[in-house]
NUVO-321650 format. One record per residue (C-alpha): x, y, z; chain; residue number from 1. Coordinates in pm, 1 decimal. Each point is the difference from the previous one (the first is absolute). Layout:
        x        y        z unit pos
        X        Y        Z    A NUM
...
***
This chain:
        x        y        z unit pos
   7777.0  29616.0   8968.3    A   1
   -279.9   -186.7   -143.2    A   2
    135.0   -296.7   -248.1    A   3
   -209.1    113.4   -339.0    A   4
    163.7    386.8     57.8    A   5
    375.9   -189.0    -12.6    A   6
    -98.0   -208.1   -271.6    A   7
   -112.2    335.3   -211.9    A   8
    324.0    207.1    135.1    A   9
    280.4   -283.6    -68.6    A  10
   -171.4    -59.5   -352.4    A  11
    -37.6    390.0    -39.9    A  12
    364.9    -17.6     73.9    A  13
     99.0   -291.5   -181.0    A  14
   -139.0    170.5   -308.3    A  15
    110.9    386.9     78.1    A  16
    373.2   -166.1      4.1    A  17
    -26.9   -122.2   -373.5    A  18
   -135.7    328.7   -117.1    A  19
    250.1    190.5    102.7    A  20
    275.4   -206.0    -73.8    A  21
   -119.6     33.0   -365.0    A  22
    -78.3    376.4     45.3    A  23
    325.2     10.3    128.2    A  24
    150.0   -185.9   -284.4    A  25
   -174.6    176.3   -294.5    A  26
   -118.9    368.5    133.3    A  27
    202.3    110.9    289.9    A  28
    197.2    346.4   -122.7    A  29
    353.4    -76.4   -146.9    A  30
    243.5    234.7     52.7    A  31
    179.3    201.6   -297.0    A  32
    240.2   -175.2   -185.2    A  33
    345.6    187.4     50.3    A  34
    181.9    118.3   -277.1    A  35
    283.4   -289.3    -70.9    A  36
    345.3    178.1    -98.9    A  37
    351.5   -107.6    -30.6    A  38
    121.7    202.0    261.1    A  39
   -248.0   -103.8    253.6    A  40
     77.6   -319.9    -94.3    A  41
    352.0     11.0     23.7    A  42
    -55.8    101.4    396.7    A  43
   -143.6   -295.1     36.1    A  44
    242.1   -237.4   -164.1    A  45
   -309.6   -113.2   -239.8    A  46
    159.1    222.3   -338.0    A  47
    196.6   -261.7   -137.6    A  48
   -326.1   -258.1    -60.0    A  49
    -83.0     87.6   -331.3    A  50
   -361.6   -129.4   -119.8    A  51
    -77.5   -158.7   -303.9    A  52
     17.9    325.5   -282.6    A  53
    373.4     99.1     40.5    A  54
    208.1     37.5   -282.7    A  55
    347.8    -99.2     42.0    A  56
    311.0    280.9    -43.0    A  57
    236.0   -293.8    -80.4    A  58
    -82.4   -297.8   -205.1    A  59
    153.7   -302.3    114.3    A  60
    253.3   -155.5   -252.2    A  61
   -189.1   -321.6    -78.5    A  62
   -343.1     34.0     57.9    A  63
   -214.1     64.2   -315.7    A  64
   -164.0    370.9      4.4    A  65
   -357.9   -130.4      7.4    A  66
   -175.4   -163.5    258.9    A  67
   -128.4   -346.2     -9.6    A  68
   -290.0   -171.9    155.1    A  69
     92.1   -344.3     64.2    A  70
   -312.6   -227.7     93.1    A  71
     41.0   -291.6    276.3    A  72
   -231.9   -247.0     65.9    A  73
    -20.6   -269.0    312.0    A  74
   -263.9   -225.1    109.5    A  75
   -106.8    313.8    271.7    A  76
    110.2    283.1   -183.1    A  77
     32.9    184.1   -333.7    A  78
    184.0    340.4      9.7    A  79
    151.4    206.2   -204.5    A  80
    383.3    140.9     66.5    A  81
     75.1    359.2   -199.4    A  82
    352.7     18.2    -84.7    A  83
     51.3    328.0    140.9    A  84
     71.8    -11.7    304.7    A  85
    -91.1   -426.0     44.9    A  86
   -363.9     76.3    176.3    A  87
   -289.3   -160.3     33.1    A  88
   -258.2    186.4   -167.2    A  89
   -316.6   -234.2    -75.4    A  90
    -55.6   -298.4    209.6    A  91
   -314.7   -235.6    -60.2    A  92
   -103.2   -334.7    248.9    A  93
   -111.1   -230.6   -202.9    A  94
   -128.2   -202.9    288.0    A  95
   -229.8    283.7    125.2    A  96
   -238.8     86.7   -276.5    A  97
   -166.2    357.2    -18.6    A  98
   -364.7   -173.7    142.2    A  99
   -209.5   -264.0    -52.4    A 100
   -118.7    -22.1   -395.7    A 101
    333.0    195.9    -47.0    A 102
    338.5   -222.8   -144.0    A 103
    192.7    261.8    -30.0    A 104
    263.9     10.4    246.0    A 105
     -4.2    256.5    319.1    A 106
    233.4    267.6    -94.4    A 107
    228.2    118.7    342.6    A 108
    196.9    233.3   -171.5    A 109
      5.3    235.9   -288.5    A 110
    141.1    304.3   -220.3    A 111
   -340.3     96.6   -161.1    A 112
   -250.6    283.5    -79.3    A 113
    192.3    220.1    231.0    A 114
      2.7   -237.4    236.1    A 115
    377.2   -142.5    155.1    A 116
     32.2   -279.8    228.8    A 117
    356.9   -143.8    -76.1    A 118
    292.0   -153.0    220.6    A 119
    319.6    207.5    -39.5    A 120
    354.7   -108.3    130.1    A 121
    340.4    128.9   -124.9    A 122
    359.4    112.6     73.3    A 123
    157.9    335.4    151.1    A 124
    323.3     23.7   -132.1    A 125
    321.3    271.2    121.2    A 126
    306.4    -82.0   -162.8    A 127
    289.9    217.1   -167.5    A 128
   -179.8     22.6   -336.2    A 129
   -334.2    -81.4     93.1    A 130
   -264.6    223.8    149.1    A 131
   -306.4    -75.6    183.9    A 132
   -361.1     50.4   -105.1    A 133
    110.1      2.4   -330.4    A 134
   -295.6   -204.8   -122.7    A 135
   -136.5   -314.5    -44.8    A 136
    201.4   -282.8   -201.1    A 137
   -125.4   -136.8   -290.2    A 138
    106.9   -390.1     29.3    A 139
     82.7   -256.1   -294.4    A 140
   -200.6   -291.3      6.0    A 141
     23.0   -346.6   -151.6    A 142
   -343.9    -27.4    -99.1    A 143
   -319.1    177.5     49.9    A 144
   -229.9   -337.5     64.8    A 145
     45.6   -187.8    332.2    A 146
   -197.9   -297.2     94.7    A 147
     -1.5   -304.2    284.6    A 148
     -7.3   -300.1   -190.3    A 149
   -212.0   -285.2    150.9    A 150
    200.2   -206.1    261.9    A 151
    302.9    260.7    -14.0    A 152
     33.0    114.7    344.0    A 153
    165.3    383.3    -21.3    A 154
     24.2    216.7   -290.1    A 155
    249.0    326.9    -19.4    A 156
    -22.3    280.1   -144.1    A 157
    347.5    230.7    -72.5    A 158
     36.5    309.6    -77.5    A 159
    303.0    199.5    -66.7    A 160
    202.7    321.5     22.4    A 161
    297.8    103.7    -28.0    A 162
    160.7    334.2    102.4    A 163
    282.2    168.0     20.0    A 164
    201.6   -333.5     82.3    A 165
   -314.9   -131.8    235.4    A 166
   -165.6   -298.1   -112.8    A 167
   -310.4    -50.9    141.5    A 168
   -244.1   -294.3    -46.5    A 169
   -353.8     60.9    153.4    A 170
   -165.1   -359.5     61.2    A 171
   -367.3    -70.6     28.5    A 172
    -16.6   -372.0    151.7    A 173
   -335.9   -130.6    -30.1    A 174
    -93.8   -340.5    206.6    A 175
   -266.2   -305.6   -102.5    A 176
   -306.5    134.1    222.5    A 177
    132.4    315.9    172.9    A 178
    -95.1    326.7    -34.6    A 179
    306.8    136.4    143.6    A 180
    267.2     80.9   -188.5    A 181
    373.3    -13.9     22.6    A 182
    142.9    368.0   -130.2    A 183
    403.2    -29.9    -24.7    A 184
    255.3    224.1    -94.2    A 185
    323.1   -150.2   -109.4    A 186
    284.6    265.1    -25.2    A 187
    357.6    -33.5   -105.3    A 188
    261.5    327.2    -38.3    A 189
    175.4    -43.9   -274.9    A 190
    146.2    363.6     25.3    A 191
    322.5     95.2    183.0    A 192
   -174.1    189.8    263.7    A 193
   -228.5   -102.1    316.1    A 194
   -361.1     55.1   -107.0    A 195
   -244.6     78.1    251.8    A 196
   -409.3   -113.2     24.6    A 197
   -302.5     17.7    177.8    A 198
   -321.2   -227.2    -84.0    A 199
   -327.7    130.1     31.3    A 200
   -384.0   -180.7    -67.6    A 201
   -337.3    180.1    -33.0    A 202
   -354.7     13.3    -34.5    A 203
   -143.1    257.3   -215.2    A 204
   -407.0     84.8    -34.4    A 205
   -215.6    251.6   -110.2    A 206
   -198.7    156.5    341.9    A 207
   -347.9     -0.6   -243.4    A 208
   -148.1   -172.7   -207.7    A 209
     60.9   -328.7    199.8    A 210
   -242.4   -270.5    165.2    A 211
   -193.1    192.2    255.2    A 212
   -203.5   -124.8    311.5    A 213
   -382.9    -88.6    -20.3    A 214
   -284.3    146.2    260.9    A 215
     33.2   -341.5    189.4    A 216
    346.4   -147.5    -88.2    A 217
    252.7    281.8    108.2    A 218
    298.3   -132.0   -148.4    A 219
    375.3    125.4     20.8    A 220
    168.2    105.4   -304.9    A 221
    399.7    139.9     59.2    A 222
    322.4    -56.3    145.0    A 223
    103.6   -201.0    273.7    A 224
    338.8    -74.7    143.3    A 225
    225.0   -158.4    322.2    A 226
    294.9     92.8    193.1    A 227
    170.8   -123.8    289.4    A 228
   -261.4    187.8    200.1    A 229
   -290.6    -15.1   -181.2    A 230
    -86.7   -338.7   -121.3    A 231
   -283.6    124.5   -209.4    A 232
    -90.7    352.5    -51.4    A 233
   -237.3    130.0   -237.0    A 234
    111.7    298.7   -181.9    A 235
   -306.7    149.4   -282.4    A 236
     18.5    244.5   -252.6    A 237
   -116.2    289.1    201.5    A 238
    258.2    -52.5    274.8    A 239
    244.1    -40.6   -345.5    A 240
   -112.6    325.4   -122.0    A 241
     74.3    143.5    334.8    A 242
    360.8    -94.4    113.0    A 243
    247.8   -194.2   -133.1    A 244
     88.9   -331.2    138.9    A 245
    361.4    -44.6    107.3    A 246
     43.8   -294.8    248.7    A 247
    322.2   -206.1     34.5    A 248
      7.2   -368.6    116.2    A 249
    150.8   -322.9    -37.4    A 250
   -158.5   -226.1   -264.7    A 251
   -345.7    157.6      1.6    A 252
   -270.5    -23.4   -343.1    A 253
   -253.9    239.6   -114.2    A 254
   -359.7    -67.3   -238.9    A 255
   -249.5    100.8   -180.4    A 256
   -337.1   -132.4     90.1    A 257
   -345.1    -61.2   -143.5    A 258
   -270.6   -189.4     94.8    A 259
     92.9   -402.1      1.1    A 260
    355.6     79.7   -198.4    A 261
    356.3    175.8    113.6    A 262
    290.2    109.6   -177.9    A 263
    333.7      0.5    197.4    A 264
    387.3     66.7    -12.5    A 265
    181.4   -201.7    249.4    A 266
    403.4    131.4     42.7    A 267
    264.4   -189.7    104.6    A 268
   -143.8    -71.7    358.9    A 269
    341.9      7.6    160.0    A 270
     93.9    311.5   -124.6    A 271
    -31.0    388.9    113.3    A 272
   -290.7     72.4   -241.7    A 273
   -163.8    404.6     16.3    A 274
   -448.9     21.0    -75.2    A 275
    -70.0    275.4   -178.2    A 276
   -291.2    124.7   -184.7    A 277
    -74.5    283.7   -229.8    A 278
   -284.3    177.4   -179.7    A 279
     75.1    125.4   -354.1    A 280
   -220.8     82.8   -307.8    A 281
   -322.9   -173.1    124.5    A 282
    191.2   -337.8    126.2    A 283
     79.5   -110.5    342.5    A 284
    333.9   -193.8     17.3    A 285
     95.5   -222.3    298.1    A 286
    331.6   -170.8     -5.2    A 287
    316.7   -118.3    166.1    A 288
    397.4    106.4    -65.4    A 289
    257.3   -246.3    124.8    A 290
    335.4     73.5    129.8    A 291
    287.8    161.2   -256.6    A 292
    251.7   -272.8   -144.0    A 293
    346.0     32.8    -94.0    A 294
    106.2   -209.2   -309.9    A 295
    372.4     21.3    -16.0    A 296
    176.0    -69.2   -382.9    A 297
    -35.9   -316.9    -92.8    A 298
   -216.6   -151.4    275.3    A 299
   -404.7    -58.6     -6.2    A 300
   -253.9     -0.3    177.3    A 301
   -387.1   -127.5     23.5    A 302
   -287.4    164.6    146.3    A 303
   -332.9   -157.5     57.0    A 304
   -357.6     69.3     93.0    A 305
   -349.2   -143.8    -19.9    A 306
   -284.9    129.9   -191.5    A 307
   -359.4   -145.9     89.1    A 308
   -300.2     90.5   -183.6    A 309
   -306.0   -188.6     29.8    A 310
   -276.4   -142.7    278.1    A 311
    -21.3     82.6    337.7    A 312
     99.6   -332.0     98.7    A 313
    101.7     -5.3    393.1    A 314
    217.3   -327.7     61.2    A 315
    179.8     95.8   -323.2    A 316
     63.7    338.5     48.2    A 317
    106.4    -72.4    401.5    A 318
    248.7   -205.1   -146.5    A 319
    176.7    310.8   -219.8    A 320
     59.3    258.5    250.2    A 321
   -147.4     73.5    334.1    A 322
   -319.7    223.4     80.6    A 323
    -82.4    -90.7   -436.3    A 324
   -292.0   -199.0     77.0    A 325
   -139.6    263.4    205.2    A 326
   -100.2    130.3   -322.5    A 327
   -283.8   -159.0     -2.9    A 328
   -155.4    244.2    255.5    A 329
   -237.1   -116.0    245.0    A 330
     11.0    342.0    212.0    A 331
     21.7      5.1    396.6    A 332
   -139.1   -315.4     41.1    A 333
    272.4   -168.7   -244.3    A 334
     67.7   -266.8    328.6    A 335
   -358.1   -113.8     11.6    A 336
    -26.6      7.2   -418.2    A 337
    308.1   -257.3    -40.4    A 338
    -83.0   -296.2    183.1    A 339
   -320.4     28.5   -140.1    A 340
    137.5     37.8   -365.7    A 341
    205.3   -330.5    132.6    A 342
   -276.6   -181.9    126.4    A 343
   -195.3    149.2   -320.9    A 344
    250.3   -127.9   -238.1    A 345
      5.6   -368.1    205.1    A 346
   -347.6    -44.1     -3.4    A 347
      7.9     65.1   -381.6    A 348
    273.1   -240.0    -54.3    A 349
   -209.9   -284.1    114.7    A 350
   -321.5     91.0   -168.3    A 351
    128.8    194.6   -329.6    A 352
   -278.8    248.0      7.9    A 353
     65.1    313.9    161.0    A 354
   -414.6     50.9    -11.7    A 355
      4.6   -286.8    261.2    A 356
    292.9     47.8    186.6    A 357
   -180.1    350.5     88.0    A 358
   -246.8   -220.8    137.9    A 359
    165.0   -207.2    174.2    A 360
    250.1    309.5    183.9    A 361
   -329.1    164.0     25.4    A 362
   -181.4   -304.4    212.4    A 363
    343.7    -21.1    218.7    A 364
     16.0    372.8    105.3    A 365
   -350.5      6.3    111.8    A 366
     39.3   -371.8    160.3    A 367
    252.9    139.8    145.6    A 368
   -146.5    359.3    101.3    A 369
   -316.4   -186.5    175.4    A 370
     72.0     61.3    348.1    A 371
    -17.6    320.8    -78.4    A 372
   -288.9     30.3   -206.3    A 373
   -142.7   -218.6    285.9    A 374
     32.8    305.9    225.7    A 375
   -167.6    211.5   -273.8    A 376
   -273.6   -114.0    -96.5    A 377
    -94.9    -97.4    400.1    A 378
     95.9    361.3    118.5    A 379
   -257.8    132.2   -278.1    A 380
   -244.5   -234.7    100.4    A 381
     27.4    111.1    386.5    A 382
    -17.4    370.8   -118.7    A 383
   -351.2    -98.2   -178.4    A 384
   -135.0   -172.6    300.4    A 385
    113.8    335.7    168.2    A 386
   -172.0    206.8   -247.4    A 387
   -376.4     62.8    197.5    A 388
    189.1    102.2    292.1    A 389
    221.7    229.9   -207.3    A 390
   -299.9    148.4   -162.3    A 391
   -161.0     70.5    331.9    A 392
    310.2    180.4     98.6    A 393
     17.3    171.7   -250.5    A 394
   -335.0    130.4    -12.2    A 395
     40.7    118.8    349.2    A 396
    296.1    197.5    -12.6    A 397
    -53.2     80.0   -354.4    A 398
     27.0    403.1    100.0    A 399
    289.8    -68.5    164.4    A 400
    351.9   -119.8   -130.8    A 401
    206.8      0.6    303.7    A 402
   -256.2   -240.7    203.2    A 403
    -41.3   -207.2   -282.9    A 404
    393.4   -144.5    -63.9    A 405
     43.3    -57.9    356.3    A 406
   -357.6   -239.1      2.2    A 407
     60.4   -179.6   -292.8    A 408
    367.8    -60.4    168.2    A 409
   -168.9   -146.3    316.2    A 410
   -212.4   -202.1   -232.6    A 411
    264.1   -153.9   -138.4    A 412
    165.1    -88.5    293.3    A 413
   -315.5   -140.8    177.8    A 414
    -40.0   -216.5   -257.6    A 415
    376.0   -115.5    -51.9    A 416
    -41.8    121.0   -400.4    A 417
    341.9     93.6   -157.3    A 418
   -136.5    328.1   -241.6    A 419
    312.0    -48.5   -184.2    A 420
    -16.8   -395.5    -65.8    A 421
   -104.0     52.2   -268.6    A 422
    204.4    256.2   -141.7    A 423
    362.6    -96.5    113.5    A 424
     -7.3   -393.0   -184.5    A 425
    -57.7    203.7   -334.1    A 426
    281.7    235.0     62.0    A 427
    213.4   -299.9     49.0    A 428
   -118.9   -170.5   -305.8    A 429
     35.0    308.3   -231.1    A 430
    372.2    -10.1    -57.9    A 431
    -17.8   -331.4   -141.2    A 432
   -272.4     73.7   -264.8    A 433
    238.2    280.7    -85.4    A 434
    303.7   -196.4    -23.9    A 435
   -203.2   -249.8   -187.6    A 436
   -126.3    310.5   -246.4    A 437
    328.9     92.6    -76.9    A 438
     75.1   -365.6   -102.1    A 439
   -253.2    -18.5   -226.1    A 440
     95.2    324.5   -156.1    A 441
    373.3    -11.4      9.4    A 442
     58.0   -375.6   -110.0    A 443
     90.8    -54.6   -353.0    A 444
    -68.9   -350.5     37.6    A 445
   -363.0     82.0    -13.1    A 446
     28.5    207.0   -314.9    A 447
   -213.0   -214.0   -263.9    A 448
    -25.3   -281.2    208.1    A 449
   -317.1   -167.6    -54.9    A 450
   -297.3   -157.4    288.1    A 451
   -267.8    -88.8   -208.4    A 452
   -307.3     -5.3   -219.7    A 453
      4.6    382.8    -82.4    A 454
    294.8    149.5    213.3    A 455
    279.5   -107.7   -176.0    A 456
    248.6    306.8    146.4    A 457
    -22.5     19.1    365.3    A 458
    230.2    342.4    -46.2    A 459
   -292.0    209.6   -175.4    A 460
   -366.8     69.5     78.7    A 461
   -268.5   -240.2      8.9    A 462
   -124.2     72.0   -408.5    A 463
   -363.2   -114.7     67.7    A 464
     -8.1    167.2    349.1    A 465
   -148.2   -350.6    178.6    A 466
    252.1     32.4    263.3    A 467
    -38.4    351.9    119.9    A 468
   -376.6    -60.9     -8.1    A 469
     29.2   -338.0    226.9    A 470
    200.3    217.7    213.2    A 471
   -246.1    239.2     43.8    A 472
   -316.4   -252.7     46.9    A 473
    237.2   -188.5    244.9    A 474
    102.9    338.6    255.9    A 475
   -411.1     33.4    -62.2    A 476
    -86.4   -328.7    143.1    A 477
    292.3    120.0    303.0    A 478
   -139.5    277.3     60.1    A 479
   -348.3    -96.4     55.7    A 480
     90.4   -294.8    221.6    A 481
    265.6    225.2    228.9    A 482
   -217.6    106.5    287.3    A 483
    -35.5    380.6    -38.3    A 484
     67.7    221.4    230.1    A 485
     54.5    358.6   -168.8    A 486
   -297.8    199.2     87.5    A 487
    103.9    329.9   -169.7    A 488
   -214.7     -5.1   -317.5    A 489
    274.0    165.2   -220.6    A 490
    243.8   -302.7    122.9    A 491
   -283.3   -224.2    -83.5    A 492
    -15.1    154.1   -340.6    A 493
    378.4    -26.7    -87.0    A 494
    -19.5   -349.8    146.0    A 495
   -277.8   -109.0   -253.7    A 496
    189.5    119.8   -310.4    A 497
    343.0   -129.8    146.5    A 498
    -63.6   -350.3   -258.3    A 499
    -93.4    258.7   -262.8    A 500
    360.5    225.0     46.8    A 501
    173.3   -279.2      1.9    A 502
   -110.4   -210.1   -310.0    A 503
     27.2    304.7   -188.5    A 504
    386.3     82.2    115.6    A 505
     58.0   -465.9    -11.7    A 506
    -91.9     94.8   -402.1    A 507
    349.6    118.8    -78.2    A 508
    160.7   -222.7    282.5    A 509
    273.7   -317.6   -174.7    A 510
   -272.7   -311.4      6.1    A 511
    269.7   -213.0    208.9    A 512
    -28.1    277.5    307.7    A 513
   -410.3     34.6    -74.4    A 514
     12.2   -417.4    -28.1    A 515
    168.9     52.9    339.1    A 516
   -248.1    200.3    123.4    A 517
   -329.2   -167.5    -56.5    A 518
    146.0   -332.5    131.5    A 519
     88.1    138.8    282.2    A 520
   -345.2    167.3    135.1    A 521
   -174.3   -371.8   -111.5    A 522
    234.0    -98.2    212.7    A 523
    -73.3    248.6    227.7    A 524
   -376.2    -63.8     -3.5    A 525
     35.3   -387.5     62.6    A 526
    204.3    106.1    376.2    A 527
   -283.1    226.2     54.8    A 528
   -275.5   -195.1    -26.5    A 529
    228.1   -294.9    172.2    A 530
     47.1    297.2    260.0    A 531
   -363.6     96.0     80.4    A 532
   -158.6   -336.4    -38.9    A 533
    248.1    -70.5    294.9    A 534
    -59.5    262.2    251.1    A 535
   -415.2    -21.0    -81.3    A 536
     70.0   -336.5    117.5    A 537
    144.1     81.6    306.5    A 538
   -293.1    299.1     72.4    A 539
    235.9    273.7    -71.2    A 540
   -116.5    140.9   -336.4    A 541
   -322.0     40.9   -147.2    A 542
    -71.4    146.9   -388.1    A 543
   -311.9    167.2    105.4    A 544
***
């Protein structure tokens, strides 16, 4: 296989695999939403989640009869907390701004212009006088401003209920720093009679409407979740619309993800928690139920789980349940993309510019990739001191096929070339530009992180276009000093416009994964010349 027809296929490739992952992502047919009823429901254990709109039959004894919204504010986070039922439904990051030239804080979550992203968690409650899916509570609170005062280390936020000789106290515990969030329920029977409970978290979003992938940046939006079995399993809106999730496990979490952010619900992790998800009135729902608790008279009890909302930050979110930081999805080649992240993120760490530390990863990887780029670039150069010979076979058995494979074998072999030298270092090196793609792309770090002069946010396109052009005069400058070997004039053709194609599809490329790019063909253009200036010293090349 000559070298320039592997360069064009594995780019072909490397290219045809982004396209359809976004055609994928944005056009591929979506099956028909099912039809969402209570009894259906109720087969599937799901009826008794009730979503945001639903009135309650019995109003609790203490609670006030109209909601509240009660605003909290952190150093991370500001949120807002309706009354009825205690969910999240706004949620702004005050650290992550919408873009450059834009203060306003990046909005994660939302109840807007018939649009609902909002975190849900509650109570199912049986007892003698009670009766479940009766509604959301309405809880008291204190007051309806919240704020972390400077040095002040956790702030709590209460809200209560009381019914039918229950007391319940919902607890929002918000920490200095963190984006999780402690979510505790504090319950005491004060009624003669056992009371019995089950907890329950979820995620709730509108299927359209929401952030959608670009041509060349085929990003996930949906649900995610992990069991005992499956540490990380992606689980989207069309699979949503299609069955309902019921998995049991022990511990277990499950998301909502977006490009660079996740929310989560993390249940007690030593407990028997159920996954489920459900599809109703536009909005997929993803969530976990814990295990029923008996509350005799008189006694109490507290339940706890985690809330996280916020960046897709991997040490952190390894550290709050198992298979979380997988999140931050790097694909199939997820063991190649994390040492790199952590040799990325190192590298950065001693230079503070993630512009250079691209560099500086970039110059390692092809230091240490030179063996086989060694092999490369001398197996091309063999196959062009081959080419008059290869032409003159070719000319000879040009009328006939099966004569012609077998002569150009024995060619080869007489001459002790390697057709395939060429071809197999590339394959090798492929899977570590894509690992090192889906860094680039997946890594909130880079999101508005400067480099210099006029990139200042290595997570968007290059707004002046310089790199993508460099990129294109640089494979130009490759091109013309790779020995050539394709004789097929529509080969030729395609090869001539290959630094064309590809500046054109770099133009909507993140600049840190073009920066990447360009630095690494002037790299590759210094070995070459190093290459061939070494073998015409030794006879065994010549650029004629």
């Amino acid at each position: 296989m000559d070298s320039q027809r592997s360069l064009l296929v594995i780019a072909l490739a490397f290219v045809s695999l982004l396209l359809w992952q976004a055609w994928q992502a944005d056009h591929a047919p979506k099956p028909a939403t099912p039809a969402v009823t209570e009894t259906s429901q109720a087969q599937n254990n799901s009826a008794e989640l009730q979503l945001g709109n639903t009135s309650s039959s019995a109003q609790p004894t203490s609670a006030p009869a109209v909601a509240q919204q009660v605003k909290v504010r952190t150093d991370v986070l500001e949120l807002v907390i309706d009354t009825k039922g205690g969910d999240i439904v706004d949620l702004k990051l005050p650290a992550f701004t919408l873009a450059l030239g834009n203060p306003d804080p990046y909005q994660l979550m939302r109840k807007l212009n018939g649009f609902e992203y909002v975190a849900q968690s509650g109570l199912l409650a049986d007892g003698p006088d009670d009766k479940r899916n009766s509604g959301r509570p309405v809880y008291s609170v204190a007051e309806t401003n919240y704020q972390l005062a400077a040095g002040q280390n956790e702030l709590v936020v209460p809200l209560t209920y009381l019914h039918n000789g229950l007391e319940v106290e919902k607890r929002y515990v918000f920490t200095a720093g963190k984006y999780d969030v402690r979510v505790e329920y504090s319950l005491k029977n004060t009624s003669d009679q056992t009371k019995l409970v089950q907890p329950y978290q979820h995620l709730v979003q509108t299927i359209e409407g929401g952030k959608t992938s670009s041509m060349m940046m085929p990003i996930y939006r949906g649900a995610a979740y992990s069991t005992n079995e499956k540490r990380y399993e992606k689980y989207d809106f069309e699979e949503m619309q299609e069955t309902n999730l019921l998995s049991p496990t022990k511990g277990g979490w499950v998301a909502m993800l977006e490009h660079y952010f996740v929310a989560a619900w993390i249940p007690q992790k030593d407990a028997d928690n159920q996954l489920y998800s459900m599809v109703s009135n536009g909005n997929g729902v993803i969530g976990a139920r814990g295990p029923e608790v008996t509350i005799p008279a008189g006694e109490s009890v507290t339940l706890t789980s985690v809330f996280y909302a916020g960046p897709k930050d991997q040490d952190h979110l390894a550290n709050l349940a198992d298979g979380l930081d997988l999140t931050v999805d790097y694909g199939f080649l997820w063991f190649i993309s994390q040492p790199l992240f952590a040799l990325l993120t190192l590298i950065q760490s001693l230079v503070t510019n993630w512009g250079v530390a691209i560099i500086i990863i970039t110059l390692l990887i092809k230091g240490l990739m030179f063996p086989l780029t060694k092999v490369q670039y001398e197996s091309q150069a063999k196959m062009r001191n081959l080419k008059p010979k290869m032409d003159e076979i070719q000319a000879r058995y040009k009328d006939d096929r099966q004569k012609l494979g077998p002569a150009m074998m024995e060619l080869y072999r007489k001459e002790k070339v390697n057709p395939m030298g060429g071809c197999l270092p590339m394959l090798i090196q492929m899977p570590i530009f894509l690992a090192l793609y889906w860094v680039f792309v997946e890594s909130v770090e880079l999101r508005q992180a400067p480099f210099a002069l006029w990139i200042q946010d290595l997570s968007v396109q290059d707004p002046y276009y310089v790199l993508p052009v460099l990129y294109g005069i640089s494979m130009f400058v490759m091109q013309k000093l790779t020995p050539m070997t394709v004789t097929d004039p529509m080969q030729q053709k395609i090869m001539m416009w290959m630094p064309v194609m590809f500046s054109v599809f770099f133009l909507w490329f993140p600049s840190g994964l073009v920066l990447y790019w360009v630095v690494s063909n002037l790299i590759s253009l210094a070995q070459m010349l190093y290459i061939y200036r070494g073998m015409e010293k030794k006879g065994l090349y010549s650029r004629a």
